[in-house]
Each structure stands twice: as C-alpha cells, then as structure tokens.
DRENPA-3360 file (N, C-alpha, C; in nm, 2 decimals, always signed):
BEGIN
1 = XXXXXXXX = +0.08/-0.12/+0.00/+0.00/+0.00/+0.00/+0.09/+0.13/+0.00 ~ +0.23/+0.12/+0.06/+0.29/+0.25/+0.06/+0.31/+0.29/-0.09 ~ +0.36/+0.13/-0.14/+0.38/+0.21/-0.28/+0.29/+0.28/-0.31 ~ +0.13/+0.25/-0.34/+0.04/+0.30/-0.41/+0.08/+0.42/-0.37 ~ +0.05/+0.46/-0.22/+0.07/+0.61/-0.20/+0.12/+0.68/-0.26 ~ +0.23/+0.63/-0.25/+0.42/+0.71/-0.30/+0.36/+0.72/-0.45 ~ +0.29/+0.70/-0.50/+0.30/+0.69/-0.67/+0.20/+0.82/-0.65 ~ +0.07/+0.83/-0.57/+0.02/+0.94/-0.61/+0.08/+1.04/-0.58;
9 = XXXXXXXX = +0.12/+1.08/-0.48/+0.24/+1.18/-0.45/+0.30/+1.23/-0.48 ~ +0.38/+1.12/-0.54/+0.53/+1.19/-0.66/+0.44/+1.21/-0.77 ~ +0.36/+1.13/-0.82/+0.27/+1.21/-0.94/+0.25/+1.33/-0.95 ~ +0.17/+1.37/-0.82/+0.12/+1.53/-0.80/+0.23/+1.62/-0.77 ~ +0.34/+1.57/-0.77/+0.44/+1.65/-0.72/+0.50/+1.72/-0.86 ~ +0.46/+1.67/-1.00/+0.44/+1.72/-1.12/+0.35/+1.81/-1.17 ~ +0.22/+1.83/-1.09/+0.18/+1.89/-1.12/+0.18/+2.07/-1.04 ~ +0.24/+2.12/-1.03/+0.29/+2.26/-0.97/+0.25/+2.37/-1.06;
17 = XXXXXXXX = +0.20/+2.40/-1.12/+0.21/+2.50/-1.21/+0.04/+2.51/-1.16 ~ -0.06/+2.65/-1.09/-0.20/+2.61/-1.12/-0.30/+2.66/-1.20 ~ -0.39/+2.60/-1.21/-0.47/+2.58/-1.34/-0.49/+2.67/-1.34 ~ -0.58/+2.78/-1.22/-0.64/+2.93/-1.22/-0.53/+3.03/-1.35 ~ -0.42/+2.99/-1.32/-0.35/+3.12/-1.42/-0.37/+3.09/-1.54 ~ -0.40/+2.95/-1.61/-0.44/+2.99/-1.77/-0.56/+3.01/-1.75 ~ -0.67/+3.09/-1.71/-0.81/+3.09/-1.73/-0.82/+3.22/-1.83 ~ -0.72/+3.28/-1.81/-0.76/+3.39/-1.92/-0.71/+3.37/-2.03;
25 = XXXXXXXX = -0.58/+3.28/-2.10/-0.57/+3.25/-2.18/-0.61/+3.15/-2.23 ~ -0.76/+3.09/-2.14/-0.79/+2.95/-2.19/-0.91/+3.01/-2.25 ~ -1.03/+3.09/-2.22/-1.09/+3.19/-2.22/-1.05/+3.24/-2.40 ~ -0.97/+3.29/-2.41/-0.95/+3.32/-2.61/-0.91/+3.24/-2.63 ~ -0.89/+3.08/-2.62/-0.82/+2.97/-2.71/-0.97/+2.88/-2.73 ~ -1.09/+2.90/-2.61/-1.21/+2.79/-2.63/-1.24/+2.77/-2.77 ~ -1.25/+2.66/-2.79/-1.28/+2.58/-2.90/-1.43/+2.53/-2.92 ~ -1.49/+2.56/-3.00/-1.69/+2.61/-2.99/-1.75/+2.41/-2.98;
33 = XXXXXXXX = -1.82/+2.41/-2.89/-1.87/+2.29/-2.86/-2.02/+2.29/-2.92 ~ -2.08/+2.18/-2.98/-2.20/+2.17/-3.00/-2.30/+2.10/-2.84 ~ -2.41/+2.12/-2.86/-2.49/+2.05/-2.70/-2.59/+2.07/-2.78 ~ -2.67/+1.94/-2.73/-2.86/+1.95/-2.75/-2.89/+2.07/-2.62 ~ -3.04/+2.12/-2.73/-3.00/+2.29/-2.68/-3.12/+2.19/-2.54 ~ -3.15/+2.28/-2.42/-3.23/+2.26/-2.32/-3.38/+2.24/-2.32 ~ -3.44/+2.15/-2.29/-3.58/+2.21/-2.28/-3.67/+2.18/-2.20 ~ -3.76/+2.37/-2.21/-3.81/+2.45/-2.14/-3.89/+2.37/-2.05;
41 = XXXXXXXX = -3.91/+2.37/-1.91/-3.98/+2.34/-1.85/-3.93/+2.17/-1.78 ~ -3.84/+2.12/-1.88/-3.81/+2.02/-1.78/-3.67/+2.03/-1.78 ~ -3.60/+1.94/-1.68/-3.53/+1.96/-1.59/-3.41/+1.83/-1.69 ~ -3.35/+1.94/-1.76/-3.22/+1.82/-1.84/-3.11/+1.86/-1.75 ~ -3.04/+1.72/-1.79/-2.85/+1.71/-1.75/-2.82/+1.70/-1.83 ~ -2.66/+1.80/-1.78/-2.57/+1.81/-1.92/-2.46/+1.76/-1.84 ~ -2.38/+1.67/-1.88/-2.24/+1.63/-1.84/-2.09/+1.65/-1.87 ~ -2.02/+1.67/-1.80/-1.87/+1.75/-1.84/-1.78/+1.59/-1.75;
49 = XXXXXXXX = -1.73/+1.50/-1.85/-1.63/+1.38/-1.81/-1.50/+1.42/-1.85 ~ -1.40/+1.45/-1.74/-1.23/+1.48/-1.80/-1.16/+1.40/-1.71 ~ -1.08/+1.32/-1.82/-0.96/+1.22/-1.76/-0.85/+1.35/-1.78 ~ -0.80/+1.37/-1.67/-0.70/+1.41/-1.67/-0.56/+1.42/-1.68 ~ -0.55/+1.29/-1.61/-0.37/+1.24/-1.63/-0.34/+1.14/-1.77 ~ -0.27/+1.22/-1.83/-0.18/+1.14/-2.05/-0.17/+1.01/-1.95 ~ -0.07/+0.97/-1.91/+0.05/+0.90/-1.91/-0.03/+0.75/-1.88 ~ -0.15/+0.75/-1.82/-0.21/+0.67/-1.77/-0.37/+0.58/-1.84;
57 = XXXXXXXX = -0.38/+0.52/-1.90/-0.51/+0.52/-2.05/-0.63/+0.44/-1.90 ~ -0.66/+0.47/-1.77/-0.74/+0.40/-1.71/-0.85/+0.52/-1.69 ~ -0.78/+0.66/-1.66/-0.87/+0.77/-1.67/-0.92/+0.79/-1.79 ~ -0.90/+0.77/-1.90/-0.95/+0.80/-2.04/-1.06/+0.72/-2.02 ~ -1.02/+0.59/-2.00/-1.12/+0.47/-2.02/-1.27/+0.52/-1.90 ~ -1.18/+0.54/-1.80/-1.29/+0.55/-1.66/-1.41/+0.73/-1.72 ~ -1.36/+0.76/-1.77/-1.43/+0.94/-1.81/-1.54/+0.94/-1.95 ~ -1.43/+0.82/-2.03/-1.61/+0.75/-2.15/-1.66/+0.68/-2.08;
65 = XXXXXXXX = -1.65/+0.59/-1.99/-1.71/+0.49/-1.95/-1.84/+0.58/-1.85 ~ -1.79/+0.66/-1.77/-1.86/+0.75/-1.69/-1.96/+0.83/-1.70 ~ -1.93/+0.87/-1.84/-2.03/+0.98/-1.93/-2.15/+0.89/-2.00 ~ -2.09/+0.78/-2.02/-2.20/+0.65/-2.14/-2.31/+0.62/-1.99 ~ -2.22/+0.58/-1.91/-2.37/+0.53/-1.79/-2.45/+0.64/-1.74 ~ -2.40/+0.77/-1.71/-2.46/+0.87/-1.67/-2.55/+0.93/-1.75 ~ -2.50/+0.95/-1.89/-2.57/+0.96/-2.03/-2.71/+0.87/-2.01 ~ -2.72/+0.75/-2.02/-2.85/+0.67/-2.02/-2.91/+0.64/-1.92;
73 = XXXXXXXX = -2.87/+0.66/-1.79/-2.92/+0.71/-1.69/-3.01/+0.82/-1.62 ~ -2.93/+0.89/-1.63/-2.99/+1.07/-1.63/-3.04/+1.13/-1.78 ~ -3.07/+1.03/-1.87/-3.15/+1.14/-2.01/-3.09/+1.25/-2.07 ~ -2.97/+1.16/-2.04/-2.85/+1.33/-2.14/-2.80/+1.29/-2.25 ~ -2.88/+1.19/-2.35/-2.83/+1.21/-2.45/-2.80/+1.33/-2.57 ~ -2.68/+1.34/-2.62/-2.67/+1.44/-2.69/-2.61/+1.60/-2.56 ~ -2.62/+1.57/-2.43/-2.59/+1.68/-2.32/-2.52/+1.64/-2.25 ~ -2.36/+1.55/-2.33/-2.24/+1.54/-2.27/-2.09/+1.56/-2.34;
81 = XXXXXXXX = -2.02/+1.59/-2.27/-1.91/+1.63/-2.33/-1.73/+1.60/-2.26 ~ -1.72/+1.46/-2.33/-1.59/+1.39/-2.24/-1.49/+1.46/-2.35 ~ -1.34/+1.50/-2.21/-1.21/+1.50/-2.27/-1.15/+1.39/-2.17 ~ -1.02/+1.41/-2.26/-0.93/+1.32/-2.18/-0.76/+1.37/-2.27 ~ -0.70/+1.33/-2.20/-0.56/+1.28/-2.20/-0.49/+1.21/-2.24 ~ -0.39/+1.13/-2.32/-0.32/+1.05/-2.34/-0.20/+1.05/-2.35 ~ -0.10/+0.93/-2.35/+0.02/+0.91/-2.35/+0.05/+1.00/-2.52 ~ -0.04/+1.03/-2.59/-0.02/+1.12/-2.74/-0.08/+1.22/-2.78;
89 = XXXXXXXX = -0.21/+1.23/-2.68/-0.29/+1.30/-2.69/-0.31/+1.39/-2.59 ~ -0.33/+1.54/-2.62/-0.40/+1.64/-2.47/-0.49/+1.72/-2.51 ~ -0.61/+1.62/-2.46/-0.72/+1.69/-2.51/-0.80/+1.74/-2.38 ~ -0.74/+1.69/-2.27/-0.80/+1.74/-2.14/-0.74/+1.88/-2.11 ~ -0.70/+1.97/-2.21/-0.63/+2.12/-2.12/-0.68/+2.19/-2.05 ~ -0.64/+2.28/-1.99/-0.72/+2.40/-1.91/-0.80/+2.47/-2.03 ~ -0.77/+2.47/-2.15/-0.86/+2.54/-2.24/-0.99/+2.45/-2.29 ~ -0.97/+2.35/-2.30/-1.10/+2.25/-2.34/-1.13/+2.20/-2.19;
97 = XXXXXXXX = -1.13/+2.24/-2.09/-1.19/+2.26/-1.97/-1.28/+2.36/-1.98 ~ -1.23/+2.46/-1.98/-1.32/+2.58/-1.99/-1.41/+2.61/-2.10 ~ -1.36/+2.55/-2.20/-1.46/+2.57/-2.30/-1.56/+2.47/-2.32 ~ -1.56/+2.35/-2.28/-1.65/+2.27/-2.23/-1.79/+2.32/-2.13 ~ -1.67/+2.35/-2.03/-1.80/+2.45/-1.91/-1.85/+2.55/-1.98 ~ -1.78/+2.63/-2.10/-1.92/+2.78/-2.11/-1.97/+2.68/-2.25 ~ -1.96/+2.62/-2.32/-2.06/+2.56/-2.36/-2.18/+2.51/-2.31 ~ -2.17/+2.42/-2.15/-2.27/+2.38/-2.13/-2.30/+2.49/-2.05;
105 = XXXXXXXX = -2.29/+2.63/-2.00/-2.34/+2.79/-1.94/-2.40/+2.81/-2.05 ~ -2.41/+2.83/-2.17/-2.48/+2.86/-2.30/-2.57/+2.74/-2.36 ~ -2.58/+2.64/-2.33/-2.73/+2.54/-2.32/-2.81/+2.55/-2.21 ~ -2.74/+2.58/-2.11/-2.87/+2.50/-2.01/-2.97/+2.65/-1.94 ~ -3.05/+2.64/-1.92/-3.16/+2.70/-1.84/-3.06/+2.72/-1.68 ~ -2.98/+2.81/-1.65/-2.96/+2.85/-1.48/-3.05/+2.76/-1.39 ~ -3.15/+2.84/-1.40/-3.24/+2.78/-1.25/-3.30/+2.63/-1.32 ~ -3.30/+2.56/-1.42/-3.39/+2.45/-1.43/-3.31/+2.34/-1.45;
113 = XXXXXXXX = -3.17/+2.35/-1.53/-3.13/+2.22/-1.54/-3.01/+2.20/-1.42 ~ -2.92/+2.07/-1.48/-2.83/+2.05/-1.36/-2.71/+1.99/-1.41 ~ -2.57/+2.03/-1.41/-2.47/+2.00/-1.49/-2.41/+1.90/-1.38 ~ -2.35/+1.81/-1.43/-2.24/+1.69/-1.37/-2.11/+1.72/-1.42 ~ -2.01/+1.73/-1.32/-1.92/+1.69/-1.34/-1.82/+1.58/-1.33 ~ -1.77/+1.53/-1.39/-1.65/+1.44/-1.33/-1.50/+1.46/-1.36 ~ -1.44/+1.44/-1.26/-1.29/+1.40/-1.30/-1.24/+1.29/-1.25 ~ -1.15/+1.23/-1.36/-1.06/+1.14/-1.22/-0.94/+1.15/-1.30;
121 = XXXXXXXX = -0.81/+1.14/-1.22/-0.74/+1.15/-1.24/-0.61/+1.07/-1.09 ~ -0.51/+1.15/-1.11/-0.44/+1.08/-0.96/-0.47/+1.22/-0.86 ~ -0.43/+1.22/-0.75/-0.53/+1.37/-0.64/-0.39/+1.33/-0.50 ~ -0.39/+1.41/-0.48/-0.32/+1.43/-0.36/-0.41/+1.52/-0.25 ~ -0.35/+1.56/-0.14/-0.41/+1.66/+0.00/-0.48/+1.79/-0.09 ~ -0.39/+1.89/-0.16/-0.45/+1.99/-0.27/-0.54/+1.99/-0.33 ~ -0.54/+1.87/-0.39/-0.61/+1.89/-0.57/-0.53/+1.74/-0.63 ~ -0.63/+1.75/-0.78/-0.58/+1.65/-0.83/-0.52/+1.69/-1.00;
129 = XXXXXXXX = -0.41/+1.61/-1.05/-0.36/+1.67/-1.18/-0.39/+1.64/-1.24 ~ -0.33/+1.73/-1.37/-0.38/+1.75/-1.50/-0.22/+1.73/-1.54 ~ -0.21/+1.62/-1.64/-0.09/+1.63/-1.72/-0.15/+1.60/-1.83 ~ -0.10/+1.69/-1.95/-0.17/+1.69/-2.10/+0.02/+1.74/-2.17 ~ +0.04/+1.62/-2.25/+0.17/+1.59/-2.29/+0.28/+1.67/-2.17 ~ +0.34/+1.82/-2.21/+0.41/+1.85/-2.13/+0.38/+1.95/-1.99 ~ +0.23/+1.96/-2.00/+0.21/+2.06/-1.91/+0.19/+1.95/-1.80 ~ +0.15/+1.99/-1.67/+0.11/+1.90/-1.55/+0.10/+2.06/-1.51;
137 = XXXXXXXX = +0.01/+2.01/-1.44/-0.07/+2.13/-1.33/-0.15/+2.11/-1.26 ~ -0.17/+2.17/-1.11/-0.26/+2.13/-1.01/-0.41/+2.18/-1.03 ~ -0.49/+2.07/-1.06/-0.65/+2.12/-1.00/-0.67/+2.14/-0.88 ~ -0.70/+2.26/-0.81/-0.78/+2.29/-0.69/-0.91/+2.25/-0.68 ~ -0.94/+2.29/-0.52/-1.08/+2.31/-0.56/-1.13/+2.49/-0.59 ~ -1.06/+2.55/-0.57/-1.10/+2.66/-0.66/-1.11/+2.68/-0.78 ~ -1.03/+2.61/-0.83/-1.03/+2.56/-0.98/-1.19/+2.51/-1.03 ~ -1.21/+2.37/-0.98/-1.34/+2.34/-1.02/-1.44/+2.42/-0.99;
145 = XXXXXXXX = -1.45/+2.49/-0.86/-1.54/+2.58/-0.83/-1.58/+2.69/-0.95 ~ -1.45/+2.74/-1.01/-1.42/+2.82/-1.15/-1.51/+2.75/-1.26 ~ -1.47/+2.62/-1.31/-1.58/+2.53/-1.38/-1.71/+2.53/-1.33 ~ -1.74/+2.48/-1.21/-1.87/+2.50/-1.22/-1.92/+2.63/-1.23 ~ -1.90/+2.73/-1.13/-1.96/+2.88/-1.20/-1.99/+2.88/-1.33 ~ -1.87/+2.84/-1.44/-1.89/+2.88/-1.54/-1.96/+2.84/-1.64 ~ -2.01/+2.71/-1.57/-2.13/+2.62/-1.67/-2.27/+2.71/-1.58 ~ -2.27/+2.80/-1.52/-2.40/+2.89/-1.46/-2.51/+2.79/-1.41;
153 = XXXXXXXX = -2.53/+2.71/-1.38/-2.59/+2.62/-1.39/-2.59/+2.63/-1.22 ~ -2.78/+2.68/-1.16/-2.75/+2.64/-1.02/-2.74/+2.51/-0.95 ~ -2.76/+2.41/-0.99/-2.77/+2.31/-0.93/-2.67/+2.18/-1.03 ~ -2.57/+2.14/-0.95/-2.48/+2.06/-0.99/-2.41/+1.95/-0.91 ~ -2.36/+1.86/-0.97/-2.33/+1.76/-0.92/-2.15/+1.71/-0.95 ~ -2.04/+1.72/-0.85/-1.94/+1.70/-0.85/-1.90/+1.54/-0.83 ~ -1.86/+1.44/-0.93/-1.77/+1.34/-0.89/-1.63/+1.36/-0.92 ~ -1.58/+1.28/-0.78/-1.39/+1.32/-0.83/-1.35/+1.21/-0.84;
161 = XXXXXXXX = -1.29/+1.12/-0.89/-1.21/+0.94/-0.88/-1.07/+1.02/-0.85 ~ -1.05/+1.00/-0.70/-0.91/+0.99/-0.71/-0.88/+0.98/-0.57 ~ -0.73/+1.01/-0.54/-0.71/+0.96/-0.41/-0.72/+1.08/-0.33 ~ -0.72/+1.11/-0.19/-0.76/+1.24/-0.15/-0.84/+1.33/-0.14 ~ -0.96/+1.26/-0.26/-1.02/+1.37/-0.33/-1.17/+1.41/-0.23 ~ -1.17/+1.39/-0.13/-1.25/+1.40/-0.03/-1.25/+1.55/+0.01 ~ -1.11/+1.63/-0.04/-1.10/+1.77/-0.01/-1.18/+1.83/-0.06 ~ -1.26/+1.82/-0.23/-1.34/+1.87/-0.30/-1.50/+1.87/-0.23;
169 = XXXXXXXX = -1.52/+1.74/-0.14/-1.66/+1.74/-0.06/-1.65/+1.86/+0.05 ~ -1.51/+1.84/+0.11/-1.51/+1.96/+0.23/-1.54/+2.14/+0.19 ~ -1.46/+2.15/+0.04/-1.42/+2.28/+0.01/-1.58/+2.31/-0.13 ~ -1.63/+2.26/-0.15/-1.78/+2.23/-0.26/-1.91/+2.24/-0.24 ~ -1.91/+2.13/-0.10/-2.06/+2.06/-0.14/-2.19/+2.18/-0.08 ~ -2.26/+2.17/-0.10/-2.37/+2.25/+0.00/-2.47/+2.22/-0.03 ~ -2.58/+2.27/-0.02/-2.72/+2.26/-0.10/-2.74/+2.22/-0.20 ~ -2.72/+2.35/-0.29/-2.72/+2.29/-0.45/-2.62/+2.19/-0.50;
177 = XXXXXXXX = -2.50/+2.18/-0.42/-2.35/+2.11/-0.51/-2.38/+1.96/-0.42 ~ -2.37/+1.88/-0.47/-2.37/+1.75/-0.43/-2.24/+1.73/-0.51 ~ -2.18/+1.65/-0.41/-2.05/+1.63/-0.42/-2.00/+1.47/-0.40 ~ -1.93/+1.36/-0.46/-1.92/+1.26/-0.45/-1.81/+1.21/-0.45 ~ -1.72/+1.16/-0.40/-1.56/+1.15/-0.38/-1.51/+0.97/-0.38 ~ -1.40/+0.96/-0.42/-1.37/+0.80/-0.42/-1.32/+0.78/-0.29 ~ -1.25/+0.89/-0.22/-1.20/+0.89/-0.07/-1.24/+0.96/+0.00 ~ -1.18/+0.97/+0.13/-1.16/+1.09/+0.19/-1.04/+1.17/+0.21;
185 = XXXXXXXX = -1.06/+1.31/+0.23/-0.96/+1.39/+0.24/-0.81/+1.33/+0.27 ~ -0.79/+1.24/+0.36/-0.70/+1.22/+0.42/-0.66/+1.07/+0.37 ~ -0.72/+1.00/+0.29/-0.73/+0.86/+0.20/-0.69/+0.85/+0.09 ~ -0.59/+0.78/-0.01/-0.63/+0.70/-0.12/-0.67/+0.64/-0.14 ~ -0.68/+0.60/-0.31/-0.77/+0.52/-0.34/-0.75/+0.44/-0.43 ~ -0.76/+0.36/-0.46/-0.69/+0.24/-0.56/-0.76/+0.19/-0.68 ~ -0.70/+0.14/-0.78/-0.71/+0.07/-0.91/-0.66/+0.17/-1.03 ~ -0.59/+0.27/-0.99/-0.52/+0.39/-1.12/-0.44/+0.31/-1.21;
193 = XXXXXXXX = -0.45/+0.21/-1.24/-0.37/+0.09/-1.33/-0.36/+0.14/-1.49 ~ -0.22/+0.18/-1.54/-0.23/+0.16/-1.67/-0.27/+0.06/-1.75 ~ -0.38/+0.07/-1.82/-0.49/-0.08/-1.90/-0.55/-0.13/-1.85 ~ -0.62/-0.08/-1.73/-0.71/-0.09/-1.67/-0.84/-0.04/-1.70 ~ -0.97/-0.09/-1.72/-1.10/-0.03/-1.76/-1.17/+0.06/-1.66 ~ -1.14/+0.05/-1.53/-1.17/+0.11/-1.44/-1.08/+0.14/-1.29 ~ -1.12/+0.23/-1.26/-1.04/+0.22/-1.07/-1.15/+0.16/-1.03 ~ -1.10/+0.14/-0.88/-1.18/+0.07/-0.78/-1.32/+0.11/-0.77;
201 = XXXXXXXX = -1.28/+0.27/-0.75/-1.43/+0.36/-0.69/-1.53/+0.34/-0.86 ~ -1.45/+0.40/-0.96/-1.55/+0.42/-1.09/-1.60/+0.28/-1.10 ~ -1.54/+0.19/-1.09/-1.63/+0.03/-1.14/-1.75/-0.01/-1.08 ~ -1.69/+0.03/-0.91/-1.80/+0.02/-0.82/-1.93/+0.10/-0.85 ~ -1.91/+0.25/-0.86/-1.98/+0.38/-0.87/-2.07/+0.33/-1.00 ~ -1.99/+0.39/-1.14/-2.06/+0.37/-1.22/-2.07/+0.24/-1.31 ~ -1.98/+0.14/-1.29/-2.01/+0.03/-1.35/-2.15/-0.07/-1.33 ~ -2.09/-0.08/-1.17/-2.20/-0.22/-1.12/-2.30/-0.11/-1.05;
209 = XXXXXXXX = -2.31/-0.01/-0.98/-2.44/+0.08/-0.86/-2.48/+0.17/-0.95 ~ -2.45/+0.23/-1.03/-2.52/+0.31/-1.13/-2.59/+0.28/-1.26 ~ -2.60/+0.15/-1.27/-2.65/+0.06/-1.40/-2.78/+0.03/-1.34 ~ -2.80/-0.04/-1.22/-2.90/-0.04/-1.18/-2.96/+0.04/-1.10 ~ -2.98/+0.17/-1.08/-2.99/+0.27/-0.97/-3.03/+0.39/-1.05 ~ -3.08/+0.48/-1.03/-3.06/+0.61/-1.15/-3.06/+0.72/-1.00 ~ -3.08/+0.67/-0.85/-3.06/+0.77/-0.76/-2.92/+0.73/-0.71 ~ -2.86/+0.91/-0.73/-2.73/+0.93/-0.70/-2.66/+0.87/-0.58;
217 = XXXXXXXX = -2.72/+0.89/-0.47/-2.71/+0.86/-0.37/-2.75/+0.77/-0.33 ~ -2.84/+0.68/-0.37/-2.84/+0.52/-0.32/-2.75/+0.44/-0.42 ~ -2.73/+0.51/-0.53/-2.61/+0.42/-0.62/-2.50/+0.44/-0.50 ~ -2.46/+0.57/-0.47/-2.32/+0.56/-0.41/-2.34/+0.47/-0.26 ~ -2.47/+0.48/-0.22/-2.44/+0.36/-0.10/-2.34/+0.24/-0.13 ~ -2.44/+0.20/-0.25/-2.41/+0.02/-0.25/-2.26/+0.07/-0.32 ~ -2.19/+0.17/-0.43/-2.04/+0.11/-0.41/-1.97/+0.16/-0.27 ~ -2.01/+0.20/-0.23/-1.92/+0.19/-0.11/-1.88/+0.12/-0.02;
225 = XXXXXXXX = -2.01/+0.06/-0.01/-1.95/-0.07/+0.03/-1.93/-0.17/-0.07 ~ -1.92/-0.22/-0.20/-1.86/-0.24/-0.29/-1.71/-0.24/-0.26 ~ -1.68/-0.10/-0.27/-1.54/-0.06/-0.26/-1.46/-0.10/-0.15 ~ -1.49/-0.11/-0.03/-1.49/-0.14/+0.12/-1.46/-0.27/+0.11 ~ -1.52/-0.35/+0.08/-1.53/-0.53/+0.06/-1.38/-0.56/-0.04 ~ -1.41/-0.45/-0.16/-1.25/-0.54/-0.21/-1.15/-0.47/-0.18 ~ -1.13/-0.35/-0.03/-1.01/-0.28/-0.07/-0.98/-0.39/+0.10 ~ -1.02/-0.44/+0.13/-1.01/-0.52/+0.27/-0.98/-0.66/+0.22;
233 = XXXXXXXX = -1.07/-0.72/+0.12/-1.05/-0.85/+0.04/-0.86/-0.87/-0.03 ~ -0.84/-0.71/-0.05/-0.73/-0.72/-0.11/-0.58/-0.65/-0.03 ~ -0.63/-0.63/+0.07/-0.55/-0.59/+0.21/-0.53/-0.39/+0.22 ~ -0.61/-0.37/+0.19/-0.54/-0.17/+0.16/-0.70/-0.14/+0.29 ~ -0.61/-0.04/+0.33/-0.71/-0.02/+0.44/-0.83/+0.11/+0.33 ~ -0.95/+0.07/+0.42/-1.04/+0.19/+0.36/-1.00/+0.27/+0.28 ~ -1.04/+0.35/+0.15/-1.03/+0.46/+0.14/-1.14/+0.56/+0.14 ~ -1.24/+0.50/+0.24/-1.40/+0.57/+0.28/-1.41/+0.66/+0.17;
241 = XXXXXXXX = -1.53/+0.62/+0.07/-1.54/+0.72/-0.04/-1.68/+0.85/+0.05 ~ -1.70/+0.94/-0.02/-1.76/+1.01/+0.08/-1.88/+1.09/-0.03 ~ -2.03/+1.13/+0.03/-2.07/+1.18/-0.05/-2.11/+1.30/+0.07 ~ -2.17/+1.43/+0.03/-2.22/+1.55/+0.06/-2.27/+1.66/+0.00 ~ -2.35/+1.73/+0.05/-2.44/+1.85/+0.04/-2.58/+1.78/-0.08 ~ -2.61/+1.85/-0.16/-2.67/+1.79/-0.30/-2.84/+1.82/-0.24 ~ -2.86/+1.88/-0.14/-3.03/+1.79/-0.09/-3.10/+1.88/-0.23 ~ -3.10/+1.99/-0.20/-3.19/+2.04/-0.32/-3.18/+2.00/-0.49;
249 = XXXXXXXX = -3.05/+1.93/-0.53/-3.05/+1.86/-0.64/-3.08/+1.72/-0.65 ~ -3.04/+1.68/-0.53/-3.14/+1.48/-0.52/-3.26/+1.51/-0.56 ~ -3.34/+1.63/-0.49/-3.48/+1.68/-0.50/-3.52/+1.67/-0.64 ~ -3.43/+1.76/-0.69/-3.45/+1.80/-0.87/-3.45/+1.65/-0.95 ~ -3.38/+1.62/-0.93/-3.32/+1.46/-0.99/-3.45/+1.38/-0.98 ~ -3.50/+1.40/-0.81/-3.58/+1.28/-0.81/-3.75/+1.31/-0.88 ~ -3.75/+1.43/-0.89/-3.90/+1.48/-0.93/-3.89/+1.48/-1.09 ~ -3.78/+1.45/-1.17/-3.75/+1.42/-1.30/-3.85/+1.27/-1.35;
% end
C-alpha cells in the first residue's frame, strides 16, 4: 500500500504549475462545442467527463465509461461532453476545460437544469492533476469551483475518482453542489492501473451501482460498500469514499 501512495504523491508533485493562471488565456483559445440545446420546463443534464492524467489510459477509459452510464441514466443524450488525456494526446487542457464548461453555461436553463461533473485522475491533499503531454498542473478546488460557476448552472453535481479527493466534498458541497468523492480527504484510493477499464471507486460507482440505480445517492451507497469489501479483500485499508451536500439537487433529480 505504501507504494500505491508514493506513486500518487510523486505524481502530483508534477503537477505545480495552477490551473487558475491559464483561465484567461484558456478563455480566447475555447474551441466552440455543440450540446442538445435545453428544454423548457423540464429539468435536463448536461455532463462535463475529463480524464485528466496522459501517461495513464485507465482515466481515459474511466471518463467515456462515466459519461456513457450517466448519459443513459440521467436522459443526457446528446448533453455530454468527455475530454481526456493520453500518452499522445491532450485533449484534457485548461482550455477544453473551460470551454466545455461555457458551452454547457450557453445550453442549459440556470435555475432548471443540472450540470455533472466528473474527474478522475491521480489527487493528492491539494487537488488532483492534469498532465496533457508537457504541461502538468494542479486542480484545486477553486479551480473546479471556476468550472462549475462557469457552466452557470444552479444546481450541480461533482464526482472526483481519485485519491484524496474527499478535499473537493469539504471545500464544494452544499445545497445545490452535491458532491461525490472515491475517498476521503486524508485517503487514497486504488485501481489507477495503466490498461485498466476502471479504478476501484469508478467500477463500483458507475459500473455495477449506477447501471442499476438512476438515484445518485443510493447508487453511491451500495459502491461503497462495494469498494470497502474489495479494498479489505485485497489488504489496503479503507479509502472511505464520501458523499455531501446535493439535498436540493437529489430533489430536482428525483422529481425528474
């Protein structure tokens, strides 16, 4: 288990540079997204899936895989929009970040609909990174906070896959932000495997408890303990995945 740690660690310890300072040059580089436009009176989701770390093809894999279940789940067909990263490819930048988010700020209805987020990538105590070929840079949670503002959208939904990432529930969640984490703050989390189809948390989350489930929060029950059973089966102590705030968006979701 130390290893695992030591690998997210020194990972993030690459990423130093933070995201907040390209926002204004990500801002004139956005690249124009199409979305099914909103409609009036009911209550759509639009999804934003970014694998963030190249070097590793499990977040790529875990960010389509994430957007496809959620997509046929939540009724967003045509109101999703995955990037990702690869060992050749950077398509996850701070600029197709942000231009993802004001795309889906320019579909959706503010007060009616409800944007998802996800990331997974590797996460340390901070934030979790973004490496796209040569850049690496730290996501905060001010960072995503940035993202979600910028999709305008009052009521939203944060998943993070990664280790640590329990900081994003503490510094996020509230009422409208429902917030969903593979750990906690002070935890890793396991299965970041290059050629791997999933981590621990995403297989649990959206593989096996979100296929059959379409409520957010009774999905994340059952992986939890999902996750619990094989991170003990396989000797790694907990990495208590955590959910918070969301009450007024479970609301919206469930009256859908």
């Amino acid at each position: 288990m130390r290893r695992l740690i030591a690998f997210c660690l020194v990972g993030l310890a690459l990423a130093l540079s933070p995201l907040h300072d390209a926002h204004a040059q990500a801002a004139r580089r956005a690249e124009p997204v199409r979305l099914a436009a909103q409609r009036p009176g009911q209550v759509d989701v639009y999804i934003l899936s970014f694998g963030l770390w190249g070097p590793q093809s499990v977040f790529e894999s875990e960010a389509k895989g994430a957007a496809r279940v959620l997509e046929a789940q939540l009724d967003a067909k045509g109101r999703s929009i995955v990037r990702f990263n690869t060992k050749r490819r950077a398509g996850a930048t701070p600029e197709s970040l942000l231009a993802a988010a004001t795309a889906a700020g320019q579909a959706v209805d503010p007060a009616e609909d409800i944007v998802v987020l996800v990331l997974t990538s590797h996460g340390g105590p901070d934030g979790i990174g973004l490496v796209a070929g040569q850049d690496a840079r730290l996501v905060t949670p001010r960072d995503v906070r940035t993202l979600l503002d910028r999709t305008r959208a009052q009521h939203r939904v944060l998943i993070v896959s990664a280790c640590y990432s329990g900081v994003f529930a503490r510094e996020l969640a509230d009422a409208r932000t429902l917030v969903i984490t593979a750990a906690a703050a002070d935890r890793p989390s396991f299965g970041c495997r290059d050629g791997a189809t999933w981590t621990y948390f995403g297989d649990a989350f959206f593989n096996k408890a979100l296929r059959g489930e379409r409520r957010l929060d009774v999905a994340f029950e059952r992986a939890r303990g999902l996750v619990t059973q094989r991170e003990r089966r396989e000797g790694f102590d907990p990495s208590n995945p955590q959910i918070a705030g969301g009450s007024q968006v479970l609301e919206r979701l469930g009256a859908r």
